[in-house]
DSSP file (Angstrom, degrees, kcal/mol; ACC not computed):
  #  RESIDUE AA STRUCTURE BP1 BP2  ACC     N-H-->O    O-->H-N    N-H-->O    O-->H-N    TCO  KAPPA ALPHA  PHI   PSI    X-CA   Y-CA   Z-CA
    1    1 A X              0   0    0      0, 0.0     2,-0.3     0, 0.0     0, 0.0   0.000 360.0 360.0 360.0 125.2  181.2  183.1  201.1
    2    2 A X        -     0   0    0      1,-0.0     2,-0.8     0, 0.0     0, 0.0  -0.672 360.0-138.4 -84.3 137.3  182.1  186.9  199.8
    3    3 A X        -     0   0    0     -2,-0.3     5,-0.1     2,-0.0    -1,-0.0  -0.851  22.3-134.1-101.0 108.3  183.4  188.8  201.7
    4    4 A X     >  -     0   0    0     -2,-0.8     4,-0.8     3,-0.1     3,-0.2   0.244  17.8-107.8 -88.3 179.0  182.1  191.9  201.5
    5    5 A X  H  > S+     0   0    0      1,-0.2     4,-3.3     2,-0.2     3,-0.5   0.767 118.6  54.6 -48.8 -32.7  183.4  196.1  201.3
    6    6 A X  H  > S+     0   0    0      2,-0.2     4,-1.5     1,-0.2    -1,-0.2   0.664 102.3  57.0-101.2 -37.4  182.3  196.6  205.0
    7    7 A X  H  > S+     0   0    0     -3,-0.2     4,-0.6     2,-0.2    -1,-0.2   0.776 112.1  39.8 -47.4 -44.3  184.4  193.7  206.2
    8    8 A X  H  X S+     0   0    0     -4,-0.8     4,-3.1    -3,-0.5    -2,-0.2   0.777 111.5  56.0-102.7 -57.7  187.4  195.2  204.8
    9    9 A X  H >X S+     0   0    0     -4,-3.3     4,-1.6     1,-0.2     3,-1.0   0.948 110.3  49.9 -43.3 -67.3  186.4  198.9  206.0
   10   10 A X  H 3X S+     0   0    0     -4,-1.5     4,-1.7     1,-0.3    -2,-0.2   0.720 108.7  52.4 -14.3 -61.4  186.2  197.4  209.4
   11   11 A X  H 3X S+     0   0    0     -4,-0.6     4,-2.0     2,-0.2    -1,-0.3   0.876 112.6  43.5 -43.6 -66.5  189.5  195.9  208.8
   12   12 A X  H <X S+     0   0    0     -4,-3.1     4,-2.1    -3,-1.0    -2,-0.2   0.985 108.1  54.9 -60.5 -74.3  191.0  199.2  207.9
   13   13 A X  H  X S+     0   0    0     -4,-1.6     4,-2.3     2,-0.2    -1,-0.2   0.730 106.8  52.3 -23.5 -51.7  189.6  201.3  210.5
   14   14 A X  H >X S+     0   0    0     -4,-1.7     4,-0.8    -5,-0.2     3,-0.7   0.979 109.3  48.8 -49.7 -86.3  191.0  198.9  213.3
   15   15 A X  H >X S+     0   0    0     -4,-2.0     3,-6.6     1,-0.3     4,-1.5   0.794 111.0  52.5 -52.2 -76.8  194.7  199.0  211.9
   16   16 A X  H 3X>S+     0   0    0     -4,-2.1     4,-3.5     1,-0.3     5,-0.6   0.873 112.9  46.7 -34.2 -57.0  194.4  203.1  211.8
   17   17 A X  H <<5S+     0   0    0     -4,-2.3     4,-0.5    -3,-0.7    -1,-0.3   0.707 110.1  49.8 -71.1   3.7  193.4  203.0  215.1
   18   18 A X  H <X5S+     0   0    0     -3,-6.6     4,-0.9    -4,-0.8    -1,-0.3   0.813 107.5  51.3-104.1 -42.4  195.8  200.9  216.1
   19   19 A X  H >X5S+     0   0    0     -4,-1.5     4,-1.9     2,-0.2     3,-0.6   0.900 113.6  50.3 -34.3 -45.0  198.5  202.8  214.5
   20   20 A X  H 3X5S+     0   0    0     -4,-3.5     4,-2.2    -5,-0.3    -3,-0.1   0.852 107.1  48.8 -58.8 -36.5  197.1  205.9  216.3
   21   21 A X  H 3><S+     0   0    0     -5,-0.6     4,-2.0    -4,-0.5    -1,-0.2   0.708 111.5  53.6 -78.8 -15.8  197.0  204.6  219.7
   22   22 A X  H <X S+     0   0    0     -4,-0.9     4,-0.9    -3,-0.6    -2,-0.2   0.763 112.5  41.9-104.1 -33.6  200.7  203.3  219.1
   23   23 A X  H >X S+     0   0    0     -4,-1.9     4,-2.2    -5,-0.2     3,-1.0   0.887 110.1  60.1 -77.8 -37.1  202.0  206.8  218.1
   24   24 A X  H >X S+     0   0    0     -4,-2.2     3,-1.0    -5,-0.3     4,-0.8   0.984 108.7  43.1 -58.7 -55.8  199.9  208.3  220.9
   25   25 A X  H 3X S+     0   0    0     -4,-2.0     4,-1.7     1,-0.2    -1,-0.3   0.758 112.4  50.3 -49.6 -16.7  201.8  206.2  223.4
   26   26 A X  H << S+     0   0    0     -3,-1.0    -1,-0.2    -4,-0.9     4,-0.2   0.787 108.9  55.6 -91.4 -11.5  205.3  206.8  221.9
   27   27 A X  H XX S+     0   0    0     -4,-2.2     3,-1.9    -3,-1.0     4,-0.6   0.918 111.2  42.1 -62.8 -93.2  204.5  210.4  222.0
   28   28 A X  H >X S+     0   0    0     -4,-0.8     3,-2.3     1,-0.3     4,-1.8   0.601 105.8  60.3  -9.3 -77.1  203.7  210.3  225.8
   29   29 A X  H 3< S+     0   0    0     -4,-1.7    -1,-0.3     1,-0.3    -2,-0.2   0.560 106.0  49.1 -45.4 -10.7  206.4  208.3  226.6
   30   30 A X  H X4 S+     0   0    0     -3,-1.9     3,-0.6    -4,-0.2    -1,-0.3   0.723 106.2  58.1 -98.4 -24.3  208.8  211.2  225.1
   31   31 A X  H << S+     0   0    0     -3,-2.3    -2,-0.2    -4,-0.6    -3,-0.1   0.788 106.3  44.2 -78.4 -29.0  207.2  213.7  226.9
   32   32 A X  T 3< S+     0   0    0     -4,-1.8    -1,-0.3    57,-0.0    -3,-0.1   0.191  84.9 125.6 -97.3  34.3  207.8  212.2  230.5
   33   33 A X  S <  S-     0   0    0     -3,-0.6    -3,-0.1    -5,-0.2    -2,-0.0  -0.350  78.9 -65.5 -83.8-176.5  211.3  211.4  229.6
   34   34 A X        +     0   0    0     -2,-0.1     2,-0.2     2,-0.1     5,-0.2  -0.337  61.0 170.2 -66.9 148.6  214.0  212.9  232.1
   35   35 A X  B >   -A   38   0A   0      3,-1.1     3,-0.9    -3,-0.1    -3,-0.0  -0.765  53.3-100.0-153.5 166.5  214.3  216.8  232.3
   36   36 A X  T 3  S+     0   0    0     -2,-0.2    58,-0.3     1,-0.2     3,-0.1   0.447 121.8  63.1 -80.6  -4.2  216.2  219.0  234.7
   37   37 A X  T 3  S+     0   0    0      1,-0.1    55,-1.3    56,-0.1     2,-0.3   0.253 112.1  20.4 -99.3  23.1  212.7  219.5  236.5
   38   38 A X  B <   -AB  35  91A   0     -3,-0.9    -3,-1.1    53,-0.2     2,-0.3  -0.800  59.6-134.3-164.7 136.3  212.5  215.8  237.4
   39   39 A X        -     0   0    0     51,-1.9    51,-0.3    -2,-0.3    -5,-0.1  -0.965  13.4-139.8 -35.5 104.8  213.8  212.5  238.0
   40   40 A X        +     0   0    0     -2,-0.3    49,-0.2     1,-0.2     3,-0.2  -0.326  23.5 170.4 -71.7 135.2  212.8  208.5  236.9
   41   41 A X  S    S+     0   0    0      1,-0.2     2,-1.9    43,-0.1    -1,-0.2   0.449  73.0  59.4 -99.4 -32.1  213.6  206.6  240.1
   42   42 A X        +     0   0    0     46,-0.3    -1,-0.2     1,-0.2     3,-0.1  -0.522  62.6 167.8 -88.1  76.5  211.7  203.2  238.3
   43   43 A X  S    S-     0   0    0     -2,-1.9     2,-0.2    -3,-0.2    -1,-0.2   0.713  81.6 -13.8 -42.4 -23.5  214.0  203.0  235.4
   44   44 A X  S    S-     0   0    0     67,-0.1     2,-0.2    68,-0.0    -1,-0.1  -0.819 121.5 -46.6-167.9-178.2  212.5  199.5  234.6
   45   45 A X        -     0   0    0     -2,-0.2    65,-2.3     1,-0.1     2,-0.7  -0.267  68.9-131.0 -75.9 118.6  210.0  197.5  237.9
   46   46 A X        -     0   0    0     -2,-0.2    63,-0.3    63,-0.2    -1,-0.1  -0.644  31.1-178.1 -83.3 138.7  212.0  198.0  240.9
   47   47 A X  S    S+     0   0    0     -2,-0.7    12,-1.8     1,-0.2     2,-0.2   0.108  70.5  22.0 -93.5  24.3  212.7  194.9  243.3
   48   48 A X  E     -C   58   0B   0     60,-0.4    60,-2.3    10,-0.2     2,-0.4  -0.807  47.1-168.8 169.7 119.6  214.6  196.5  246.1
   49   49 A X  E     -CD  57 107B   0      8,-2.1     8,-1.3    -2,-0.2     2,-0.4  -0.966  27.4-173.8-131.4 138.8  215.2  200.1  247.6
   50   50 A X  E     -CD  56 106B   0     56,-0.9    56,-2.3    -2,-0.4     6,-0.2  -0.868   7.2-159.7-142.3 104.0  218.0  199.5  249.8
   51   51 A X    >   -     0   0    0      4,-5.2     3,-3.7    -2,-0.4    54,-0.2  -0.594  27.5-115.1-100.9 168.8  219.3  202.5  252.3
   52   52 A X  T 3  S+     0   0    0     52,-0.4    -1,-0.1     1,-0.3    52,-0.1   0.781 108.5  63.1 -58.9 -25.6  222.7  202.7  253.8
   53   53 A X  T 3  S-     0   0    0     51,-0.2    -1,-0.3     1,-0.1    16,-0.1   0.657 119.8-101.7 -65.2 -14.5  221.6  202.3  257.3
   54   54 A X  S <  S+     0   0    0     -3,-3.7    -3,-0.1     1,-0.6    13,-0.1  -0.265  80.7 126.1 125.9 -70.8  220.3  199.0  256.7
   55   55 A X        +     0   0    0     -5,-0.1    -4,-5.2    11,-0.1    -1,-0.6   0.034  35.0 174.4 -79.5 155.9  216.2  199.6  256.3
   56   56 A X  E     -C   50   0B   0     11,-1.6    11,-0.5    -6,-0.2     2,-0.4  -0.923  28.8-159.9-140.5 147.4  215.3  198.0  253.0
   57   57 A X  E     +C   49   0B   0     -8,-1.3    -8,-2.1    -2,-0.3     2,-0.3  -0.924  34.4 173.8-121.9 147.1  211.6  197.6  251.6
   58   58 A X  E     -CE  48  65B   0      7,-4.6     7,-1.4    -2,-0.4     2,-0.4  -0.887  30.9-121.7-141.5 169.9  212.6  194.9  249.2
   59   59 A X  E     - E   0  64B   0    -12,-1.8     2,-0.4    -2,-0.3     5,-0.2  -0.858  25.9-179.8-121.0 126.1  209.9  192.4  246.6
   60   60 A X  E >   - E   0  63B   0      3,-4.5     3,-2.6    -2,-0.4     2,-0.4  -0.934  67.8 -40.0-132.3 129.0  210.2  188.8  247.3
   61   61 A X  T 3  S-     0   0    0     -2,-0.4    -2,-0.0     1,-0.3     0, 0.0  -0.464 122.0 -32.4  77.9-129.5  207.8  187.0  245.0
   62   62 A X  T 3  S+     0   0    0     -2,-0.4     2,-0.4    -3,-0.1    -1,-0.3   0.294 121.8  86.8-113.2  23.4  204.8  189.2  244.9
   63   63 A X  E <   -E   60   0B   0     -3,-2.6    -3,-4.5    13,-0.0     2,-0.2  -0.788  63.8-144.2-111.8 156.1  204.9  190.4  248.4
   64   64 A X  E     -E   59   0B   0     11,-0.6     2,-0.3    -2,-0.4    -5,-0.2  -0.516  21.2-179.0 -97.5 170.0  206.9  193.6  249.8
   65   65 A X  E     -E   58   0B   0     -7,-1.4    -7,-4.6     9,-0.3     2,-0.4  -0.752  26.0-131.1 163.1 166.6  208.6  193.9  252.9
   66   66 A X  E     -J   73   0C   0      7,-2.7     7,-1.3    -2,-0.3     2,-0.3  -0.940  13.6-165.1-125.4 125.6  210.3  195.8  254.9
   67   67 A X  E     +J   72   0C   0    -11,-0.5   -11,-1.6    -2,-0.4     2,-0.5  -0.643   8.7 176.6-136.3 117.7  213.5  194.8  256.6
   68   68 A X  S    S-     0   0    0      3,-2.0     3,-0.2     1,-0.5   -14,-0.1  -0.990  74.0 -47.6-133.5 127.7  214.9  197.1  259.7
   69   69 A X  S    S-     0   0    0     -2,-0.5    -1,-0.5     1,-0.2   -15,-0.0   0.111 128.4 -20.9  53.8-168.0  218.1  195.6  261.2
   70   70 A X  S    S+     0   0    0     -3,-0.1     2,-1.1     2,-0.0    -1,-0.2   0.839 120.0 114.0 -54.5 -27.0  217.0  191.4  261.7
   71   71 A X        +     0   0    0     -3,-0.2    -3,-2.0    -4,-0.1     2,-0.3  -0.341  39.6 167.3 -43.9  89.0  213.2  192.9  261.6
   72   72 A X  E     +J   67   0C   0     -2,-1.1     2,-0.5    -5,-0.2    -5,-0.3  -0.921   5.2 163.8 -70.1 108.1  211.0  191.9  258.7
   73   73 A X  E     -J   66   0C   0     -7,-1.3    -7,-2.7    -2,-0.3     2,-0.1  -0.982  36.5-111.6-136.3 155.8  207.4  192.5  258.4
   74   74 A X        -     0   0    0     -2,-0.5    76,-2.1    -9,-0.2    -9,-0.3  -0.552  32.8-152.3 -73.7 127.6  205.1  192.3  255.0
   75   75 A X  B     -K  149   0D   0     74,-0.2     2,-1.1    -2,-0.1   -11,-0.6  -0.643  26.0 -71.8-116.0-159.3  204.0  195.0  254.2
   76   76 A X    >>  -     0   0    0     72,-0.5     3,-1.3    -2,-0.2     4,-1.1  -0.435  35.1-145.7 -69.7 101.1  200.8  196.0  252.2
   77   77 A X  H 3> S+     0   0    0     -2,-1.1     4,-3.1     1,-0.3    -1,-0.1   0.703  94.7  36.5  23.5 -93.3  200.9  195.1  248.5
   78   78 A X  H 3> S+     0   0    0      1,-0.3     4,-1.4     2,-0.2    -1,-0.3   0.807 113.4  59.6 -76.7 -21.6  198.8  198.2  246.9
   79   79 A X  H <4 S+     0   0    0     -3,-1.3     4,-0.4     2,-0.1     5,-0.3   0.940 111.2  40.3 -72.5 -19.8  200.2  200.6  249.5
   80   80 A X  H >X S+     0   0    0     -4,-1.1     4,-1.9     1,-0.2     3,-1.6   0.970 113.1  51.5 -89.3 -35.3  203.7  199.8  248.2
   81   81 A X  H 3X S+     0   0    0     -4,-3.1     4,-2.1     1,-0.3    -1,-0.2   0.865 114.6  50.4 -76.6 -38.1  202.6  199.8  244.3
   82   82 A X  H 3X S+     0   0    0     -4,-1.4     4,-1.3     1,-0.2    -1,-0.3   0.695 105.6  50.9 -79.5  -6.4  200.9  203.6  245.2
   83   83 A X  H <> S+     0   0    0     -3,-1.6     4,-1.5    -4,-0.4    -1,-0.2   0.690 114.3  45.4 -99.1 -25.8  203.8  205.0  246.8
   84   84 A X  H  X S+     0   0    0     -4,-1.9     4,-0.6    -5,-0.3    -2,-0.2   0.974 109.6  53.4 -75.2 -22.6  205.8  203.8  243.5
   85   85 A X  H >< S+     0   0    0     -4,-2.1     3,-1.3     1,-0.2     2,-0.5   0.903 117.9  40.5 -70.9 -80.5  203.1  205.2  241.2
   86   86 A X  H 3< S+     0   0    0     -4,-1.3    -1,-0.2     1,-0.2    -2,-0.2   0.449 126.2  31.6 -50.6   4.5  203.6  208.7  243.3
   87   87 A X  H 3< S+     0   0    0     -4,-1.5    -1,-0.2    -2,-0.5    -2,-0.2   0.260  82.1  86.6-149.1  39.1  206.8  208.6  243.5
   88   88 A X  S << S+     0   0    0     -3,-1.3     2,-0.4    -4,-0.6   -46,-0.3   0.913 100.1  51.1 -86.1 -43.8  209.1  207.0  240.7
   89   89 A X  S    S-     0   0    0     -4,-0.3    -1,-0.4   -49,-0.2     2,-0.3  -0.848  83.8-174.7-109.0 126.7  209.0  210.6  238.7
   90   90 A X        -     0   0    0     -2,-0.4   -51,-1.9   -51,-0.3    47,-0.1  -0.993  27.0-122.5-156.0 112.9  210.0  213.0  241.2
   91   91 A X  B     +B   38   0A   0     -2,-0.3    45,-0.3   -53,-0.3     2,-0.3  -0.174  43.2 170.0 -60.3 145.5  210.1  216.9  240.9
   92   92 A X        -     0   0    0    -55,-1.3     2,-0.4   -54,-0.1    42,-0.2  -0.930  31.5-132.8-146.9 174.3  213.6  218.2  241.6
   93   93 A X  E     -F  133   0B   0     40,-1.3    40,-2.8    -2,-0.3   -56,-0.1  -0.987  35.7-106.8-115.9 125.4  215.7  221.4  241.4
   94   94 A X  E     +F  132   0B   0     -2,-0.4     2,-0.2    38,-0.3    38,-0.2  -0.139  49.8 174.2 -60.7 146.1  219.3  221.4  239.8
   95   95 A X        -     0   0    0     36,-2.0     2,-0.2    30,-0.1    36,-0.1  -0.951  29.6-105.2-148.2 166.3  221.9  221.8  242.2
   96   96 A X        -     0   0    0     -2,-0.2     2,-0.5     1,-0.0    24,-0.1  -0.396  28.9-116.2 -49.4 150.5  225.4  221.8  243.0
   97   97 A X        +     0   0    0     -2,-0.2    24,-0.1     1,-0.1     4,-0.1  -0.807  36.8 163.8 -71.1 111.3  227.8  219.2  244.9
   98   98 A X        +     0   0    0     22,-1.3     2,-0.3    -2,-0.5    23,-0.2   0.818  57.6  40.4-115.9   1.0  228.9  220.8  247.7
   99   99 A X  S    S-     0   0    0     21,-2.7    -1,-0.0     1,-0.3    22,-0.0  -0.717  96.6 -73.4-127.9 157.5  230.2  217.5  249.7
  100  100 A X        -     0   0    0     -2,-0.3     2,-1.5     1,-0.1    -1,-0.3  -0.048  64.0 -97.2 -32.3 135.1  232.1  214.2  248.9
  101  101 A X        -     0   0    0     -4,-0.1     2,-0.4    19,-0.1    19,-0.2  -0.636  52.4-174.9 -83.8 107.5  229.8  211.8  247.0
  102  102 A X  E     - G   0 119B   0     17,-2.3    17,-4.3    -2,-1.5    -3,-0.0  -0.866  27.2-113.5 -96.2 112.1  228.3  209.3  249.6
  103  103 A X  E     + G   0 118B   0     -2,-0.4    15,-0.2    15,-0.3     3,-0.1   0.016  43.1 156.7 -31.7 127.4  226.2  206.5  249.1
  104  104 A X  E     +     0   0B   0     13,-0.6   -52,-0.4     1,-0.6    14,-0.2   0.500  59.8  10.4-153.1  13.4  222.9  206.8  250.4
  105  105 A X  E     -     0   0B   0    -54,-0.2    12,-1.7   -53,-0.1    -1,-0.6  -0.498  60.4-150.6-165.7 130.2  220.0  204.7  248.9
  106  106 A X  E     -DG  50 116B   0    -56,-2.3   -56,-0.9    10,-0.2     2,-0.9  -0.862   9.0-150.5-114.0 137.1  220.8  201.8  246.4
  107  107 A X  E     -DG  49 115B   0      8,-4.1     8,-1.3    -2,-0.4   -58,-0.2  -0.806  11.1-165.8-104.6 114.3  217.7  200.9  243.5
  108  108 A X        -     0   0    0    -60,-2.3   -60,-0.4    -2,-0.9     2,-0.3  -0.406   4.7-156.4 -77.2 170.2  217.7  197.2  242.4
  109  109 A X        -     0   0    0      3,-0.3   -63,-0.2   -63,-0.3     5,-0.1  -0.981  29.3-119.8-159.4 143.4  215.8  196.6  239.4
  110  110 A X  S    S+     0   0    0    -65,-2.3     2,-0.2    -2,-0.3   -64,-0.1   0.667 109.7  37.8 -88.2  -2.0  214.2  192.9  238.5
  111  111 A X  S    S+     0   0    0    -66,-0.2    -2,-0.2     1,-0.1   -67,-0.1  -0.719 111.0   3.1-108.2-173.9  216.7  193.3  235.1
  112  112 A X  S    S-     0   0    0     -2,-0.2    -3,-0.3    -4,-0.1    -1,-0.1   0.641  92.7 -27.4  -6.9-154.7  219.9  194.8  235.2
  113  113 A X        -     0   0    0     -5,-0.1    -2,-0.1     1,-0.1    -1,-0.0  -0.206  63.3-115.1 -78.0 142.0  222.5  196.3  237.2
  114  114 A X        -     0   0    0     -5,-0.1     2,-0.3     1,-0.1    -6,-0.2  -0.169  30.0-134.5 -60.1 165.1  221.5  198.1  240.4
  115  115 A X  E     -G  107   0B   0     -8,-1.3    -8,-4.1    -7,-0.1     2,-0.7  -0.996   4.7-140.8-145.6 133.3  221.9  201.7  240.9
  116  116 A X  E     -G  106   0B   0     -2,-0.3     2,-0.6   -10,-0.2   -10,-0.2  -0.694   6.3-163.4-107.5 109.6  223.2  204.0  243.5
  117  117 A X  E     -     0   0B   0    -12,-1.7   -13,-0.6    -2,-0.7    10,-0.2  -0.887  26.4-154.3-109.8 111.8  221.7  207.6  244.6
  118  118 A X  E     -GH 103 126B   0      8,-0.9     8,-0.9    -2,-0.6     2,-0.8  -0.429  23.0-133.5 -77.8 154.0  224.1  209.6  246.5
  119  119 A X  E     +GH 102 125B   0    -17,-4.3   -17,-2.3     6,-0.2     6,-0.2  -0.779  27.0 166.6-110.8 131.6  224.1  212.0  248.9
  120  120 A X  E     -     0   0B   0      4,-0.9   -21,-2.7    -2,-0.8   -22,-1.3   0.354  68.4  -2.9-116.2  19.0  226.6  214.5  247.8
  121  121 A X  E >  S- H   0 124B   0      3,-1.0     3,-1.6   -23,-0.2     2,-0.4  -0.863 100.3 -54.9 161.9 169.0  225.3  217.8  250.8
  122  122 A X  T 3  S-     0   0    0     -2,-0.3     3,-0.1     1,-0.3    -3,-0.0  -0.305 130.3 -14.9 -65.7 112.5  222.8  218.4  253.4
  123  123 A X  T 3  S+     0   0    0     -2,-0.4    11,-0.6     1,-0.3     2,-0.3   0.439 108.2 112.4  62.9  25.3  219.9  217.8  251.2
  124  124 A X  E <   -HI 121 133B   0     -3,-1.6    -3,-1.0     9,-0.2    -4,-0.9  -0.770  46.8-179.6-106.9 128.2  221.6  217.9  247.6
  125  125 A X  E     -H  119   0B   0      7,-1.3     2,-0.2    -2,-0.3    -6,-0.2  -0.678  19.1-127.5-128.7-163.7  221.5  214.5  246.2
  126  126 A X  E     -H  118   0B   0     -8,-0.9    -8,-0.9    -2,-0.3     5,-0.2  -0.869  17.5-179.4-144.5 124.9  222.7  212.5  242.8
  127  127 A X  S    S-     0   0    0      3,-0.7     3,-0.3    -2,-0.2   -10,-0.1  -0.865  77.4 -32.9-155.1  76.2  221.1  210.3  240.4
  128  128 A X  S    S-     0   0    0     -2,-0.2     3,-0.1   -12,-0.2   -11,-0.1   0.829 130.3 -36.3   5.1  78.9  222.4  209.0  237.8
  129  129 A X  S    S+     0   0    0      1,-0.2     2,-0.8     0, 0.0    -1,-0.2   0.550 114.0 119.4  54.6  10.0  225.0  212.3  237.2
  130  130 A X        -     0   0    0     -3,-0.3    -3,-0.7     2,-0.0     2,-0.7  -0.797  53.4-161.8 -94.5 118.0  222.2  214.5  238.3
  131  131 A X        +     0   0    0     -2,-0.8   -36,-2.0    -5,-0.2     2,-0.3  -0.677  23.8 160.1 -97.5 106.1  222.7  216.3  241.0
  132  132 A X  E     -F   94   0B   0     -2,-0.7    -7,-1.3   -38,-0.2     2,-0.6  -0.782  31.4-152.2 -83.3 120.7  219.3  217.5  242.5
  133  133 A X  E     +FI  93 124B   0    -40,-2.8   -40,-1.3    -2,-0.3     2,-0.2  -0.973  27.2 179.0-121.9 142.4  218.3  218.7  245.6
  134  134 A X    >>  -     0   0    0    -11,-0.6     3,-2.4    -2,-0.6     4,-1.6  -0.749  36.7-165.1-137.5  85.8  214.3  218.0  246.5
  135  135 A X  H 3> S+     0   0    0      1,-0.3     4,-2.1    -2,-0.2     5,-0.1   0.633 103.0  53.9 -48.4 -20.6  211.6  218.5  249.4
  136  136 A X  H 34 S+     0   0    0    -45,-0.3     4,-0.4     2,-0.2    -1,-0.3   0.586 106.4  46.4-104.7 -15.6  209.4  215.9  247.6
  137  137 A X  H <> S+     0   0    0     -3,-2.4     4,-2.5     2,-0.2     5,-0.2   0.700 119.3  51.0-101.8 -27.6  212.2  212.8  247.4
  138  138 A X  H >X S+     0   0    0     -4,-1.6     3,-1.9     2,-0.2     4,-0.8   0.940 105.8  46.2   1.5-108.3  212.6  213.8  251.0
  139  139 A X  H 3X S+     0   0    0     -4,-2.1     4,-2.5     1,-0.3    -1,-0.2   0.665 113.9  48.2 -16.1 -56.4  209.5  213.7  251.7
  140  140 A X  H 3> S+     0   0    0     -4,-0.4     4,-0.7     2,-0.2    -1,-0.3   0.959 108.9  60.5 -73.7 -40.4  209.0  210.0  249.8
  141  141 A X  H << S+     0   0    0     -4,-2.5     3,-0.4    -3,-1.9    -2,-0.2   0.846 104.9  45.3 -49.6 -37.1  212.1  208.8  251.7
  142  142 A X  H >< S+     0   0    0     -4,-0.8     3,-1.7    -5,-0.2     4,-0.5   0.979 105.8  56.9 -79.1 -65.4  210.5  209.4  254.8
  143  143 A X  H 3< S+     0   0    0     -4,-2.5     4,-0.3     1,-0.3    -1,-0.2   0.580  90.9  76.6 -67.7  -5.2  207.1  207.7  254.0
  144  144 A X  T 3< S+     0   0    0     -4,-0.7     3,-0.4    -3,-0.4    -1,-0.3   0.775  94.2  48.3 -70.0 -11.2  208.9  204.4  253.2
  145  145 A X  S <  S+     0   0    0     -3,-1.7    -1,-0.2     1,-0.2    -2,-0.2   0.400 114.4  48.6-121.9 -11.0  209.3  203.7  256.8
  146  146 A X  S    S+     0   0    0     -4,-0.5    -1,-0.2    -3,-0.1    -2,-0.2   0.433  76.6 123.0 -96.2   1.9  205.3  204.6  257.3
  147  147 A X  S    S-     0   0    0     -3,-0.4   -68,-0.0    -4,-0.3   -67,-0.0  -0.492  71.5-102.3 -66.8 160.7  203.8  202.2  254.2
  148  148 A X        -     0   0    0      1,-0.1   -72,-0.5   -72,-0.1     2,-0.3   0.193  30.1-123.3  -2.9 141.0  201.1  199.7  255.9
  149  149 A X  B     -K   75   0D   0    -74,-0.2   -74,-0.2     1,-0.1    -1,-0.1  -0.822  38.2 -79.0-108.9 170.4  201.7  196.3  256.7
  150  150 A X        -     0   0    0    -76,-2.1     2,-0.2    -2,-0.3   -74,-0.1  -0.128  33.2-170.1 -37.7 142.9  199.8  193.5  255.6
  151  151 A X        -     0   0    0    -76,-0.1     2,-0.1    -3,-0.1    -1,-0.0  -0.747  13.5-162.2-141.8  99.1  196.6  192.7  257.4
  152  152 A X        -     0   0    0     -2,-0.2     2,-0.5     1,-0.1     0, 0.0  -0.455  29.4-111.0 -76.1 146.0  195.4  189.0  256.0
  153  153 A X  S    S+     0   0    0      1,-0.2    -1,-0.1     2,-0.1    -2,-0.0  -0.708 111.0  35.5 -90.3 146.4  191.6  188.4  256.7
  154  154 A X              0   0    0     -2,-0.5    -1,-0.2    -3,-0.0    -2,-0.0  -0.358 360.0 360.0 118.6 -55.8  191.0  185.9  259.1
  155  155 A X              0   0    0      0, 0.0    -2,-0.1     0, 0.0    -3,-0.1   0.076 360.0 360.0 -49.3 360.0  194.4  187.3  260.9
């Protein structure tokens, strides 16, 4: 069996476009990197948003929940996966420190070391030595304590 020119074009064609599609992605991925208008909260898949008071939504397995005080209840899957798609990359404005730095929401990650965003003034925070202040990570702080719970059929 020959293998013919058309085999080989075929051949060729694939690999370019797979070179292209691999530069397109590293391209992207340079464009969303961190800037003074924004902040990665999902450095790598987070397992664990953990605030000082206590309320947690934390991943066990493949399920979420959300943990107040001795309260747990599961909550819904794809609502927690949509609030991380809106809100890992988070528009911010540079700011000053105008307080003591205080811990105020700690990000576990399902590799390496957890990571702590402080609150360093009334609505001036810090992120890994950027200090931000933001209506829109607010705003996402607040809606953690509204995601859905679970609703199993049958339940």
């Amino acid at each position: 069996m020959k293998i013919g020119f058309y085999y080989w074009l075929r051949v060729a064609i694939m690999a370019v476009g797979f070179v292209v599609v691999v530069l397109m992605i590293r391209k992207f991925d340079q464009t969303q990197s961190l800037s003074a208008d924004n902040i990665n909260l999902c450095v790598t898949r987070i397992k664990a948003l953990t605030m000082v008071d206590g309320f947690a939504v934390v991943q066990d397995g493949l399920d979420w929940y959300r943990r107040a005080g001795q309260h747990m209840e599961e909550l819904d899957p794809i609502a927690v996966e949509k609030w991380f798609g809106a809100n890992c990359r988070i528009k911010v404005k540079p700011a000053e420190a105008t307080e003591a730095s205080q811990a105020f929401l700690t990000v576990s990650f399902v590799s390496g070391e957890p990571q702590t965003l402080a609150k360093v003034g009334p609505g001036v925070y810090s992120w890994m030595g950027q200090v931000f202040t933001s209506p829109e990570f607010e705003a996402a702080i607040k809606s953690l304590a509204e995601l859905p719970i679970r609703v199993r059929p049958g339940r």
